[in-house]
C-alpha positions as CSV (number, residue, x, y, z in Angstrom):
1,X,110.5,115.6,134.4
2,X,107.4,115.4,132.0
3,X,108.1,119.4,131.5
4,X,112.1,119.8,131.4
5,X,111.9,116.6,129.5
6,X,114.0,113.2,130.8
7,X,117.2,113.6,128.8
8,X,117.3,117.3,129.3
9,X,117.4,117.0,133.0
10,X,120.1,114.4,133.0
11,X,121.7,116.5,130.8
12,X,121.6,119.2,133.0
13,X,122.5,116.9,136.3
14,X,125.5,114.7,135.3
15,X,128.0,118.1,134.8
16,X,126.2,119.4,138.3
17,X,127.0,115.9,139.7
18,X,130.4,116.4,138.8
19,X,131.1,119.6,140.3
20,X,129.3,118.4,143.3
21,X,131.8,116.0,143.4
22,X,134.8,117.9,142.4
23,X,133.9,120.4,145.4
24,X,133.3,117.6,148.2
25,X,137.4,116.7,146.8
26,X,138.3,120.0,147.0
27,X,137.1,120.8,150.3
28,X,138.6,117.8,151.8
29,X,142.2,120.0,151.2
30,X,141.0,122.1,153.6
31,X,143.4,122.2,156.4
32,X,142.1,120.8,159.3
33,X,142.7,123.8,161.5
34,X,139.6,125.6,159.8
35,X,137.6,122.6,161.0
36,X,134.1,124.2,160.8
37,X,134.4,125.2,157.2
38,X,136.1,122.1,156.3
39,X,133.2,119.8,157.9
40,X,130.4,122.9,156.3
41,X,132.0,122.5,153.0
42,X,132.1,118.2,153.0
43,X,128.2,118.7,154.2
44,X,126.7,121.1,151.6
45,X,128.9,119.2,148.7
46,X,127.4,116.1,149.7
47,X,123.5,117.6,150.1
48,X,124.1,119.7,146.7
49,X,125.1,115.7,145.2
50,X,122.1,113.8,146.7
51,X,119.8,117.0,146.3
52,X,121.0,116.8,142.2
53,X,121.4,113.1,142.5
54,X,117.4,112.3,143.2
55,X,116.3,115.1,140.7
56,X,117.7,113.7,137.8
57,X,120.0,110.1,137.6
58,X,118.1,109.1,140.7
59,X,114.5,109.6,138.8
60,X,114.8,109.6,135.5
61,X,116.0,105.9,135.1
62,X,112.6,104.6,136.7
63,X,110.7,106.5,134.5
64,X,112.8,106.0,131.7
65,X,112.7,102.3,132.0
66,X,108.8,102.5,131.9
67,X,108.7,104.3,128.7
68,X,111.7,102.5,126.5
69,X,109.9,99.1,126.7
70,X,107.3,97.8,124.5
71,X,104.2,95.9,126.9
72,X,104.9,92.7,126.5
73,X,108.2,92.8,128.0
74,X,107.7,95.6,130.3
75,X,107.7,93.9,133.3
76,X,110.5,92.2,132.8
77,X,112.4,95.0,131.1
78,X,111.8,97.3,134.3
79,X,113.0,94.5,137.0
80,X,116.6,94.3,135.0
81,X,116.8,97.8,135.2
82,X,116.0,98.1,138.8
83,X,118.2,95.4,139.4
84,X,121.1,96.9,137.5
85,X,120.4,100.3,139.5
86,X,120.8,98.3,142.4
87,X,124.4,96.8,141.4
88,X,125.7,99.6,140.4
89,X,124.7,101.0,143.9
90,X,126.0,97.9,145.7
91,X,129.2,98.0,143.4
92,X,130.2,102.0,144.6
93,X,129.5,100.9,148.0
94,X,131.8,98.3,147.9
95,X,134.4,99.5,145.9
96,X,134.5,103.0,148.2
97,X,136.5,101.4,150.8
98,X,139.6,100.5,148.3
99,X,138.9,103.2,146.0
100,X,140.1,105.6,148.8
101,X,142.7,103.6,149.7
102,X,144.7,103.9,146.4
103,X,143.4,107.4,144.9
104,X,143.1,109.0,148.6
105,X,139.6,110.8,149.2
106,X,140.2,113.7,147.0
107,X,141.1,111.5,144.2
108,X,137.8,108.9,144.4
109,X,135.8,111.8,144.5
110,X,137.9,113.3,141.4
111,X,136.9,109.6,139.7
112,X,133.2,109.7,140.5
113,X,133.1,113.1,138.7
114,X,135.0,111.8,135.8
115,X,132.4,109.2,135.3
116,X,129.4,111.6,135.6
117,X,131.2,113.8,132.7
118,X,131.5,110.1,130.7
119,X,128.2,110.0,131.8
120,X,126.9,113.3,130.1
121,X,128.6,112.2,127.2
122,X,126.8,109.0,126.7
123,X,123.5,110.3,127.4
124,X,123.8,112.7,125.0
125,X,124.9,110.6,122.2
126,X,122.6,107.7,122.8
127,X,119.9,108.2,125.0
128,X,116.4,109.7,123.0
129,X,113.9,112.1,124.9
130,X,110.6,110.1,125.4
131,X,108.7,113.4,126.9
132,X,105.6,114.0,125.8
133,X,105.2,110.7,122.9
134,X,102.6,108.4,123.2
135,X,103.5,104.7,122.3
136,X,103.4,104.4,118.6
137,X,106.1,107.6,118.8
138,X,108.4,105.6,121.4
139,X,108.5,102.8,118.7
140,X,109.5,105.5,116.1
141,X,112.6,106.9,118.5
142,X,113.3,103.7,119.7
143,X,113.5,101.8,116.0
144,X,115.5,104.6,115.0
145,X,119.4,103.6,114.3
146,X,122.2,104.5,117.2
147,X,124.2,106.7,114.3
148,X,121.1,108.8,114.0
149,X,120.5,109.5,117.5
150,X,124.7,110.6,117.9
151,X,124.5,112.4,114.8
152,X,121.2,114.3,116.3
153,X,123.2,114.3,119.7
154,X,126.1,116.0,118.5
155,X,123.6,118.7,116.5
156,X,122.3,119.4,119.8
157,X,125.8,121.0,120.9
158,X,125.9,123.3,117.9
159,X,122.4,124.2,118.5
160,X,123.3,124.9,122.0
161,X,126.6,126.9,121.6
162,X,124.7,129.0,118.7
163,X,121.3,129.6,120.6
164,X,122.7,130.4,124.2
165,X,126.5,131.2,124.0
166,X,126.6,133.4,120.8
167,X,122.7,134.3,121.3
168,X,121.7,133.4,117.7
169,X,118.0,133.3,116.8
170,X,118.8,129.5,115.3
171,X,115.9,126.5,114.1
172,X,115.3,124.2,117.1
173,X,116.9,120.4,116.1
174,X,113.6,118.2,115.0
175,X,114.5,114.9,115.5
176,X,111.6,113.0,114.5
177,X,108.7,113.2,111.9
178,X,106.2,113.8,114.5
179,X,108.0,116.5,115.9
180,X,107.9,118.5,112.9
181,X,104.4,117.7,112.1
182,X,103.9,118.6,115.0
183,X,105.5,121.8,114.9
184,X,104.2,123.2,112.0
185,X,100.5,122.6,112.6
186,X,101.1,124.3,115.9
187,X,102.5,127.5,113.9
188,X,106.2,126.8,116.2
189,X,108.9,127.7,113.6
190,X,111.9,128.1,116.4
């Protein structure tokens, strides 16, 4: 986490979350005569999600939580966010039951990954990396404006697509001051 960075990794493990997902729904139209690969597909599907699951959404929050609130209100600010992580846990387990009932198996697990892609999608549009800032640079990211952390979000795909699809030697996105104070007295110009 402190070297992949926290938004990075959830980044990188709501779209493996979602094919996690889409393959547990896929393997459940295995015919039930190939009973062995149909129960050896459900398993690894569900062992790649958790395995995925507690590397990124399953950490990250915790840790996230500790970082995005300013002392005074820390405590407090950490036991809403545990007890939020704890709803939504108690509302999926609850809701599973009839879920499955109207969407069939294939179809609830087809909606769970759905909500990991919406899930990408926020995280990149509002969610600020806190690696490596001490706290007078969590109260620059965090005092920033939404629009400029969507904007920076949505200059993050371009970056992407440019640097590792078309394999362009492109500028890394700064997104704050520090950053690029940072960057220059280090002698990093990529």
């Amino acid at each position: 986490m402190d070297t992949f960075g926290r938004r990075n990794l959830l980044l990188l493990t709501f779209p493996l979350m979602s094919l996690a997902m889409f393959f547990i729904g896929f393997s459940l139209w295995i015919p039930e005569t190939s009973h062995n690969t149909r129960i050896a597909c459900i398993v690894l599907g569900t062992y790649l999600s958790g395995a995925i699951y507690s590397t990124g959404c399953g950490s990250v929050p915790t840790t996230y939580s500790a970082e995005v609130y300013p002392l005074y209100v820390r405590p407090f600010g950490i036991s809403i966010a545990t007890a939020t992580t704890w709803f939504f846990n108690f509302l999926l387990g609850v809701t599973w039951p009839s879920l499955r009932n109207k969407f069939t198996a294939q179809g609830s697990f087809a909606w769970y990954a759905g909500w990991n892609l919406v899930g990408w999608w926020l995280v990149l549009l509002f969610v600020p990396e806190t690696k490596d800032k001490n706290l007078e640079e969590l109260d620059q990211v965090f005092s920033s404006s939404t629009r400029f952390h969507i904007r920076c979000g949505l200059r993050q795909i371009r970056y992407f697509v440019k640097r590792y699809i078309l394999r362009r030697d492109v500028e890394q996105v700064v997104l704050y001051e520090h950053e690029d104070t940072a960057s220059r007295e280090l002698g990093y110009n990529s």
